[in-house]
C-alpha atoms as an extended CHARMM CRD file, in Angstrom:
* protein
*
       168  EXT
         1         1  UNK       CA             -2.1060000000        8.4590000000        3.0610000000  PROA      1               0.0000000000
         2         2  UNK       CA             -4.3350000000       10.2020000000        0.5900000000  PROA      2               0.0000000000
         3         3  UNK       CA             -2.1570000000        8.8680000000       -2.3100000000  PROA      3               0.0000000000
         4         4  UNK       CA             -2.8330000000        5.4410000000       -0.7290000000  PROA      4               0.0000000000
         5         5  UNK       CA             -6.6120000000        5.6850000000       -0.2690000000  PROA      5               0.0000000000
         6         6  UNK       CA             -6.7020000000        6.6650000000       -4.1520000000  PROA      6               0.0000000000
         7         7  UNK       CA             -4.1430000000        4.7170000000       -5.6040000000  PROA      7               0.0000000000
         8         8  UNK       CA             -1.9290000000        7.0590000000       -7.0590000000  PROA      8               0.0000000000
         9         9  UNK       CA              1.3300000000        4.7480000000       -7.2820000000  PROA      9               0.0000000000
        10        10  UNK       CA              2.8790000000        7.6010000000       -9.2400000000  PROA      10              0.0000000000
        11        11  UNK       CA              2.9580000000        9.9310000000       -5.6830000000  PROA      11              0.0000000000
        12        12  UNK       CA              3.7380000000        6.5710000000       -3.5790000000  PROA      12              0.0000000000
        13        13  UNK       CA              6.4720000000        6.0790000000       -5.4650000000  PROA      13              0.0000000000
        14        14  UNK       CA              7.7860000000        9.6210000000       -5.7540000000  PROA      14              0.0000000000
        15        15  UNK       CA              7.3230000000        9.8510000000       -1.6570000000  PROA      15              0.0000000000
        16        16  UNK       CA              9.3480000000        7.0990000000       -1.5180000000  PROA      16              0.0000000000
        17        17  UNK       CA             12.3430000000        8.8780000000       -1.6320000000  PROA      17              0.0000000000
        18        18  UNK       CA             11.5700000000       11.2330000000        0.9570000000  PROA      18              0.0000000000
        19        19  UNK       CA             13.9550000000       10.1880000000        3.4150000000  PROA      19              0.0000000000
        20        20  UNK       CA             11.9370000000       12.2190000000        6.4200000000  PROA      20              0.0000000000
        21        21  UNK       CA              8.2630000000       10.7600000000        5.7040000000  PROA      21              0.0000000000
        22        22  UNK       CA              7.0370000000        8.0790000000        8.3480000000  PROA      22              0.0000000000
        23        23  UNK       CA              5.7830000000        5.5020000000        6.6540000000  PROA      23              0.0000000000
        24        24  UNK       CA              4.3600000000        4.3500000000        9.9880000000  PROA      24              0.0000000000
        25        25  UNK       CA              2.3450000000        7.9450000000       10.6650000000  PROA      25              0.0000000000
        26        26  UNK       CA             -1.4520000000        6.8800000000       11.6150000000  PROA      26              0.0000000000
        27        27  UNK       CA             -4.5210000000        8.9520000000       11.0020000000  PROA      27              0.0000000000
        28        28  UNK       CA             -7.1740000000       10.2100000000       13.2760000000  PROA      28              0.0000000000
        29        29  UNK       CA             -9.1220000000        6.5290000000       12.7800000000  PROA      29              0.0000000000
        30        30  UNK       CA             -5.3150000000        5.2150000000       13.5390000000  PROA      30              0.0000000000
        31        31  UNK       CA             -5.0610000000        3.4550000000        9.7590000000  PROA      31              0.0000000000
        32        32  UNK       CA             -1.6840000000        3.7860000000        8.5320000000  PROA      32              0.0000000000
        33        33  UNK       CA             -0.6050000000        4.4580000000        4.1830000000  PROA      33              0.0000000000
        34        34  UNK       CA             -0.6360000000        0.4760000000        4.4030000000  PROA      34              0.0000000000
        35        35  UNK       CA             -3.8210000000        0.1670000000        6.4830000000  PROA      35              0.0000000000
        36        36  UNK       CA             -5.6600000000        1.9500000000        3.8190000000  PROA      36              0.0000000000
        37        37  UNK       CA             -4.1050000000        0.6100000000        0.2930000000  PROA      37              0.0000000000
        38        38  UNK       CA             -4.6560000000       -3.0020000000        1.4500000000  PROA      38              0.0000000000
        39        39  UNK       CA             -8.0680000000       -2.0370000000        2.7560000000  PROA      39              0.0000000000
        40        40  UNK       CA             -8.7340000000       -0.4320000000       -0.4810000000  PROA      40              0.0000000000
        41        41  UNK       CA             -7.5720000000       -3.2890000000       -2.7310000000  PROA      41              0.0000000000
        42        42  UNK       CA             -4.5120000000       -0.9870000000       -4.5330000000  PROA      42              0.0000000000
        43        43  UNK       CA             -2.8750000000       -4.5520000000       -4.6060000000  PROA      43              0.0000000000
        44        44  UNK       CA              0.6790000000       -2.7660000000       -6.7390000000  PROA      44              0.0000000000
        45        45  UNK       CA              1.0040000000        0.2440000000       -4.0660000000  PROA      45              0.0000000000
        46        46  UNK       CA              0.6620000000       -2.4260000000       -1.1600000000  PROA      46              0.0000000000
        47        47  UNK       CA              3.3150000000       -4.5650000000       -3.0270000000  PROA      47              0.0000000000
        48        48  UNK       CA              5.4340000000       -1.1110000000       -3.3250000000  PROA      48              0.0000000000
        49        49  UNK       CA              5.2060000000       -0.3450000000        0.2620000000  PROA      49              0.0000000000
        50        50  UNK       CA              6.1500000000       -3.3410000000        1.4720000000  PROA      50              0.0000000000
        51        51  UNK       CA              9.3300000000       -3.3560000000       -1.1390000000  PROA      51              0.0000000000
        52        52  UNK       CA             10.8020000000        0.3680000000       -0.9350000000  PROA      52              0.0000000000
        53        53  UNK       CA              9.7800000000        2.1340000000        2.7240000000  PROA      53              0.0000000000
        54        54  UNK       CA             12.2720000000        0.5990000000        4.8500000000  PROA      54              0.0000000000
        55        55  UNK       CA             10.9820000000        0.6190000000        8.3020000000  PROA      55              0.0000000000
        56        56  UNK       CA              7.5550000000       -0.4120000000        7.1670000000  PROA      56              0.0000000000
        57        57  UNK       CA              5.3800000000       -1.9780000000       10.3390000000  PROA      57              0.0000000000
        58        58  UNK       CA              3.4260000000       -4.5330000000        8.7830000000  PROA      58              0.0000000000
        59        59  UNK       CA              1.8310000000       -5.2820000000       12.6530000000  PROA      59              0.0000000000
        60        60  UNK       CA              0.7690000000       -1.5350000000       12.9790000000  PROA      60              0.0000000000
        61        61  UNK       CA             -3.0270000000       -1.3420000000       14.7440000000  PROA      61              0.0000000000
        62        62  UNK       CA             -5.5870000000        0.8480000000       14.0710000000  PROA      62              0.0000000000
        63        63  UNK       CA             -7.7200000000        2.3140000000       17.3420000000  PROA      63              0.0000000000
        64        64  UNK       CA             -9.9130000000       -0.8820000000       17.3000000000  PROA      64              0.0000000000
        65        65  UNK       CA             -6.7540000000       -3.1040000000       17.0960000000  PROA      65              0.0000000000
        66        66  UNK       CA             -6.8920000000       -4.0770000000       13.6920000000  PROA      66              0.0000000000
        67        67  UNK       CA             -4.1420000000       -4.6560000000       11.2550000000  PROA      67              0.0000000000
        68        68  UNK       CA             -3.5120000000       -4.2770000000        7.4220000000  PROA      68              0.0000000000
        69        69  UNK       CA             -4.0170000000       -7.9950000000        7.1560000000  PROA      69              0.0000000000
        70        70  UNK       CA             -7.1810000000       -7.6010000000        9.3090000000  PROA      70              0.0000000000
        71        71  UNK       CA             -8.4990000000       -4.9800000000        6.9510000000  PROA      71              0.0000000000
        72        72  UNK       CA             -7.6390000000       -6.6080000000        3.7200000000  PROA      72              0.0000000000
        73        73  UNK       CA             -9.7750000000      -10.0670000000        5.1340000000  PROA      73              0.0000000000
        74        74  UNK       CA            -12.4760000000       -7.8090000000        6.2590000000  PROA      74              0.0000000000
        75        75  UNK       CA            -12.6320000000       -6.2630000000        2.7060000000  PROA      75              0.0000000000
        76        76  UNK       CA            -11.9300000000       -9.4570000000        0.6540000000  PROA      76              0.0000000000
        77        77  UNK       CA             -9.0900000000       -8.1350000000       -1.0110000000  PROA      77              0.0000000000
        78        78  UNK       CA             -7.8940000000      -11.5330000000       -1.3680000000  PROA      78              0.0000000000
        79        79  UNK       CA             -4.3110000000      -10.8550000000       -3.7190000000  PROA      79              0.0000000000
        80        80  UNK       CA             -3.4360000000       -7.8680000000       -0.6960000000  PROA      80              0.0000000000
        81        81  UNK       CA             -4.1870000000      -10.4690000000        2.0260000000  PROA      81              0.0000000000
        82        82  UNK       CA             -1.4360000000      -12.8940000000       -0.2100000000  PROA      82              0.0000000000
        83        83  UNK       CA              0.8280000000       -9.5420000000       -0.5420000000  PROA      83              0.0000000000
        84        84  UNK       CA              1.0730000000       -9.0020000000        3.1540000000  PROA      84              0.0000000000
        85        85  UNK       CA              1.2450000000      -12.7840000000        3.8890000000  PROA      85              0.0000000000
        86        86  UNK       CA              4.1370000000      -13.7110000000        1.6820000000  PROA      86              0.0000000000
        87        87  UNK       CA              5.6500000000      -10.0100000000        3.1920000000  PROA      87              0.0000000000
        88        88  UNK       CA              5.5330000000      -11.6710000000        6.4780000000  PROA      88              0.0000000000
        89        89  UNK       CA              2.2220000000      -10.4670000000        7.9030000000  PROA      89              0.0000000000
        90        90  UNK       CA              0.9920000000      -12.8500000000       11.4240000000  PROA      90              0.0000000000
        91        91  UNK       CA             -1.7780000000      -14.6920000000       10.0660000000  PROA      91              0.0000000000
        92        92  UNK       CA             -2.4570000000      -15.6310000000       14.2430000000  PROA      92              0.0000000000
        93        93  UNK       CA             -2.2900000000      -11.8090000000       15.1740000000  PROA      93              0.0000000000
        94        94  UNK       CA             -6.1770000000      -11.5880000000       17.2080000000  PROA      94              0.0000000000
        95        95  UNK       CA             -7.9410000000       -8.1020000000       17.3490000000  PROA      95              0.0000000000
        96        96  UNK       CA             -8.0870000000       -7.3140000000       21.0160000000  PROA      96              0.0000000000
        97        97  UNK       CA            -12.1590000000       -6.2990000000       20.6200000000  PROA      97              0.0000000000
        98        98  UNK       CA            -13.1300000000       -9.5590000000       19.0780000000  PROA      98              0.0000000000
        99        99  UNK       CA            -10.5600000000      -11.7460000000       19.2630000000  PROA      99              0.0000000000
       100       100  UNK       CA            -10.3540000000      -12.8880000000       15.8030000000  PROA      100             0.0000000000
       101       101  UNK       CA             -7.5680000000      -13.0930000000       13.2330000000  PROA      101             0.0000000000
       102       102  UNK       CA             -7.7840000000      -12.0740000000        9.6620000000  PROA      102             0.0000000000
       103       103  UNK       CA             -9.1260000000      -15.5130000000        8.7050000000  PROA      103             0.0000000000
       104       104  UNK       CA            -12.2360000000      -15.8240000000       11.0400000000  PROA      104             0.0000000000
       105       105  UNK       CA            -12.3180000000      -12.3330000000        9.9350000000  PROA      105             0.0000000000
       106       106  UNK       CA            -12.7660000000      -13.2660000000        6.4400000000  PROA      106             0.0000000000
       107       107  UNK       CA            -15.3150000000      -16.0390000000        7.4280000000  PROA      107             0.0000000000
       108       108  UNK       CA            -17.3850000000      -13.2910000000        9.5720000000  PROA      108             0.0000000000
       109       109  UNK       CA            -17.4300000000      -10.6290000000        6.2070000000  PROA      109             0.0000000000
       110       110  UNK       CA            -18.0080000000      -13.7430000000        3.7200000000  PROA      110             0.0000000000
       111       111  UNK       CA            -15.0890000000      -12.7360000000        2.2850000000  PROA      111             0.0000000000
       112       112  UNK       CA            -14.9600000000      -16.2290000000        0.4040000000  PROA      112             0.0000000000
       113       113  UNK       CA            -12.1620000000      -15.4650000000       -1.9290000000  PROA      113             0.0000000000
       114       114  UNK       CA            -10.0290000000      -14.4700000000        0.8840000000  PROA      114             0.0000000000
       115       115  UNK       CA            -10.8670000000      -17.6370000000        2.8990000000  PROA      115             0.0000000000
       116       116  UNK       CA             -9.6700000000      -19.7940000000       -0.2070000000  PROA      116             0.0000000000
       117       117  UNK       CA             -6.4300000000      -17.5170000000       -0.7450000000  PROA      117             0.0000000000
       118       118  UNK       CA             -5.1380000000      -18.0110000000        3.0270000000  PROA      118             0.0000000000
       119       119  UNK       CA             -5.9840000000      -21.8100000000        2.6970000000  PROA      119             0.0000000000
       120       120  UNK       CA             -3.9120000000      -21.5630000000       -0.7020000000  PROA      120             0.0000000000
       121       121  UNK       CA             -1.1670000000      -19.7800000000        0.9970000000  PROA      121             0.0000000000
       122       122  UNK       CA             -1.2260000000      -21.8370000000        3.8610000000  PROA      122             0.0000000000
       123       123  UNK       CA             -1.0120000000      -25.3800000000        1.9240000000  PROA      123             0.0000000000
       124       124  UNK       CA              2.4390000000      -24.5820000000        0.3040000000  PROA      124             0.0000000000
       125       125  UNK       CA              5.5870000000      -23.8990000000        1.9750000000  PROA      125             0.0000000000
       126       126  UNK       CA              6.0540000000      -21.5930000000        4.6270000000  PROA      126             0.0000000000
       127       127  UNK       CA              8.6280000000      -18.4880000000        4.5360000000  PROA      127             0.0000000000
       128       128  UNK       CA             10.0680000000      -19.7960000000        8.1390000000  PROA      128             0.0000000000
       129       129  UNK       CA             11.0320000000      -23.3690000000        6.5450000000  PROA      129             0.0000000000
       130       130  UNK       CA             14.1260000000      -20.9220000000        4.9860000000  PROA      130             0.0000000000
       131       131  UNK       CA             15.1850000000      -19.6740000000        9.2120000000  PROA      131             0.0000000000
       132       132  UNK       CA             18.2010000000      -21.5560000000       10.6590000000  PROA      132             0.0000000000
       133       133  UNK       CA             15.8590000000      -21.9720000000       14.0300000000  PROA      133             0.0000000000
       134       134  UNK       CA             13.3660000000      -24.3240000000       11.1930000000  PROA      134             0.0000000000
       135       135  UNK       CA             12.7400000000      -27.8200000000       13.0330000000  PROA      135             0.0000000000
       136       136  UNK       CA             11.2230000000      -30.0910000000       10.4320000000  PROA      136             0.0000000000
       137       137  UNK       CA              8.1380000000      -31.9070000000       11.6290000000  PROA      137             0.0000000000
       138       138  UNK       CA              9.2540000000      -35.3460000000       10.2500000000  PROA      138             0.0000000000
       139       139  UNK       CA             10.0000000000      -38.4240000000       12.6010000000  PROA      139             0.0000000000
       140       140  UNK       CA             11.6140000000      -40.4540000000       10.3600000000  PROA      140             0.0000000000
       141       141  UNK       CA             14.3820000000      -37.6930000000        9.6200000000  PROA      141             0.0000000000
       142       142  UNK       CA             16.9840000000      -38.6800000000       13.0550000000  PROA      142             0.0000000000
       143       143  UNK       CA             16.8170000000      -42.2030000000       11.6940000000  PROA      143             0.0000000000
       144       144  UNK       CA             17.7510000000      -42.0030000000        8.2570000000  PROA      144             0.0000000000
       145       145  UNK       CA             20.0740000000      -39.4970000000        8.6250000000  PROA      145             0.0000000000
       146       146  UNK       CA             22.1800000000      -41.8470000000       10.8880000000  PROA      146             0.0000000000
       147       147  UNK       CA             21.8920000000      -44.2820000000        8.1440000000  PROA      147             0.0000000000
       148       148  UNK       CA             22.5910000000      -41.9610000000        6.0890000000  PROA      148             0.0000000000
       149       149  UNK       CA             26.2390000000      -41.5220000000        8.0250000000  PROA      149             0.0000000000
       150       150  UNK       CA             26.6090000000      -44.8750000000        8.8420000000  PROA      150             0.0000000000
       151       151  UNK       CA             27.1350000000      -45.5940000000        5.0050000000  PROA      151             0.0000000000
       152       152  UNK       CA             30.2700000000      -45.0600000000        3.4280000000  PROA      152             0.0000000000
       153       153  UNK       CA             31.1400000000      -42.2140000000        1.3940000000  PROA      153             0.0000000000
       154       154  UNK       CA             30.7810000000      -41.6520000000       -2.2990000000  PROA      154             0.0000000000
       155       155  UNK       CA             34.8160000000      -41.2390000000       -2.6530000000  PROA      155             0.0000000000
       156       156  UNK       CA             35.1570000000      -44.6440000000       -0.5000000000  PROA      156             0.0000000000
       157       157  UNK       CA             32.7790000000      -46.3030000000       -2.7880000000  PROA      157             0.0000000000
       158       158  UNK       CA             34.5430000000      -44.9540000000       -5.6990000000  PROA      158             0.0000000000
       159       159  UNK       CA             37.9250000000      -45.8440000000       -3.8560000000  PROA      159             0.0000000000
       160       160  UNK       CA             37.0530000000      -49.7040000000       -3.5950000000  PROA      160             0.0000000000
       161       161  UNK       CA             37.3900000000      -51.1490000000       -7.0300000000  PROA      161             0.0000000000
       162       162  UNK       CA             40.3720000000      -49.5670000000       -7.8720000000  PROA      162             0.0000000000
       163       163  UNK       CA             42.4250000000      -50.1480000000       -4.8030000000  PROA      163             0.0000000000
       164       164  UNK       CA             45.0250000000      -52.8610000000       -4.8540000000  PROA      164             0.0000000000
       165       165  UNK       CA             45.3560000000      -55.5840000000       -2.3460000000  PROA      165             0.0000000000
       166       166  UNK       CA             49.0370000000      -55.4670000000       -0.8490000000  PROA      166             0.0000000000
       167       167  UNK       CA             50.4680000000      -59.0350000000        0.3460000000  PROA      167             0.0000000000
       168       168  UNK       CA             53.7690000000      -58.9490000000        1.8370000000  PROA      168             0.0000000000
């Protein structure tokens, strides 16, 4: 955790292959080695400990109830906030004191830069548009798919002008 708080990627990394270290393991102040790189801006370890500690709970609350994401919004540590986010991190996730989520969070701290990030983040694509349970929000979509069947197929297109007319 101290490695974390510090930034020393070069211990991070070399503790990754600890297979006995609990990536998970919270402090007195309940802040986890994620809590505190992502609250600390180390943007590269926060990146690293989302890619290489299996097991890694990106929902894991402090004793007030806040999160990673929480405490990068708090912090304005606006390219950890887009880290965690694109990692998977519940953007609707409310602290239990307050009841606010990362982004009324960042609107509390004036955390500006993080407030434009989420809105970024949250313009493009989402990472649930790639689930199988994904229901596109487009009306239109039953309709022209039926048209879509209703026409023929390429090969029966392609089929037409060269098939011969057979009169017995």
């Amino acid at each position: 955790m101290v490695a974390c708080y510090h930034g020393f990627q070069s211990v991070v990394a070399l503790l990754s292959r600890c297979p006995f270290l609990d990536v998970n393991q919270q402090d007195k102040e309940g802040d986890t080695a994620l809590m505190l790189a992502a609250q600390a801006g180390h943007v590269s370890l926060v990146s690293h400990l989302i890619n290489y500690y299996a097991g890694l709970d990106l929902e894991r609350r402090d004793q007030r109830g806040l999160t990673a994401l929480m405490k990068a919004a708090m912090r304005d540590r606006s390219e950890c906030v887009a880290a965690l986010l694109m990692a998977g991190a519940d953007l609707t996730a409310v602290d239990p004191v307050r009841g606010k989520t990362a982004l009324e969070w960042a609107f509390l701290t004036d955390s500006f830069d993080t407030v434009q990030r989420i809105r970024q983040l949250l313009r493009r694509p989402q990472v649930e548009q790639l689930s199988q349970h994904y229901q596109p929000e487009w009306p239109a979509l039953p309709g022209l798919v039926a048209q879509a069947q209703a026409a023929p197929s390429l090969l029966e297109r392609l089929q037409r002008p060269f098939s011969l007319p057979i009169h017995f």
